[in-house]
C-alpha positions as CSV (number, residue, x, y, z in Angstrom):
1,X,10.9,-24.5,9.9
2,X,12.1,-22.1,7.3
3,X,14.2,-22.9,4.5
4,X,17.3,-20.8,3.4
5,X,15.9,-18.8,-0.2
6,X,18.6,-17.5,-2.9
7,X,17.8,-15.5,-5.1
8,X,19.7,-12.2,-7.0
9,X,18.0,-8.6,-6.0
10,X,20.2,-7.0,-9.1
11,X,23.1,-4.2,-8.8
12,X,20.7,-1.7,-7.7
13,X,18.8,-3.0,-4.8
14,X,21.8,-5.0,-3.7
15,X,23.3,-1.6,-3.0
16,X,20.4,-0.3,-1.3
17,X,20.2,-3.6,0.7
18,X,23.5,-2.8,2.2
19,X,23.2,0.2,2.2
20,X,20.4,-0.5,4.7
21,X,22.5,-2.1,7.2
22,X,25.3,-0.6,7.2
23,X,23.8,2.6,8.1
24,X,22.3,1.0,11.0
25,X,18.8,1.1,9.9
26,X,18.8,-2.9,10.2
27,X,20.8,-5.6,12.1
28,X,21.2,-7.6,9.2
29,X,20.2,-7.8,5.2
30,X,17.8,-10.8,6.2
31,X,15.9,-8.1,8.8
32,X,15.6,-5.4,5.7
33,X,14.1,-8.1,3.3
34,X,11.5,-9.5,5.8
35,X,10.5,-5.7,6.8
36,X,10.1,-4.9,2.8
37,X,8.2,-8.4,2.2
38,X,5.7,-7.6,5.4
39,X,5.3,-3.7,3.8
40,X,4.5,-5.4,0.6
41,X,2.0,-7.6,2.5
42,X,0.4,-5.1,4.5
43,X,0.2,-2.8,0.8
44,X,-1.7,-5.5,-1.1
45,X,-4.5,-6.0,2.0
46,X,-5.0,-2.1,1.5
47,X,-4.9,-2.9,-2.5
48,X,-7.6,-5.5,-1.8
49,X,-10.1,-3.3,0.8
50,X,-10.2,-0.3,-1.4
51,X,-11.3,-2.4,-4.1
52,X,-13.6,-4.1,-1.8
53,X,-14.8,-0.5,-1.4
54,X,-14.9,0.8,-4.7
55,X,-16.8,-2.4,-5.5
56,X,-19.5,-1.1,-2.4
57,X,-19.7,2.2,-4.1
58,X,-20.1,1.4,-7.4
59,X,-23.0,-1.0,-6.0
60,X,-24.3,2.2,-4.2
61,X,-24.1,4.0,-7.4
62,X,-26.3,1.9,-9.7
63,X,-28.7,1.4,-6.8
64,X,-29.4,5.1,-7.3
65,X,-27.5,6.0,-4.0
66,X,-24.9,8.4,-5.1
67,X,-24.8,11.8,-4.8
68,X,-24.0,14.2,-7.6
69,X,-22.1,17.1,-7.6
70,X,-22.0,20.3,-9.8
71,X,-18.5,21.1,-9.3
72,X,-15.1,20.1,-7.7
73,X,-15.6,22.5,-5.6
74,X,-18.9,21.4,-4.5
75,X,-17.2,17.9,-3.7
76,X,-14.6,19.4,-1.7
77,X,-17.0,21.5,0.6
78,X,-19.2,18.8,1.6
79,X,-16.1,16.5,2.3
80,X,-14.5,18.9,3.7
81,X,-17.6,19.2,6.3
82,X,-18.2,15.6,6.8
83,X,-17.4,14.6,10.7
C-alpha cells in the first residue's frame, strides 16, 4: 500500500502545480505529480538506451567500423538517404 509523502515543491512549482489543476489539465495535484514522476521515469530509460548506444558506437568506432565523412554536408546527405 502506499504511504502518504510530504514534501515542499517551493513558491514556483507550487504555483504551477495548481495551476495545473485548476485549469483542468488534472483532476487533482496528486494526478499532476505522478504524471511528472512517470515523464521523469520514462526520460531517464531514454537517458540510459542512448548511452547504451553511444557506448555500441563508440565500440563500432575503435573496431574500425565507422564511417568518415569529409563534410557536414556529406553527413547530412547520406542520412538524409538512409531508409
Amino acid at each position: 500500500m502506499a504511504r502518504a509523502k510530504t514534501f515542499s515543491l517551493g513558491d514556483t512549482y507550487d504555483g504551477i502545480l495548481s495551476d495545473l489543476v485548476r485549469n483542468g489539465r488534472f483532476g487533482t495535484e496528486t494526478e499532476a505529480v505522478r504524471a511528472g514522476i512517470r515523464m521523469l521515469a520514462d526520460h531517464e530509460l531514454n537517458i540510459e538506451a542512448l548511452g547504451r548506444e553511444i557506448q555500441t558506437a563508440d565500440s563500432e568506432i575503435e573496431a574500425g567500423l565507422g564511417k568518415e565523412y569529409a563534410t557536414g554536408a556529406d553527413i547530412l546527405k547520406d542520412v538524409m538517404h538512409e531508409s
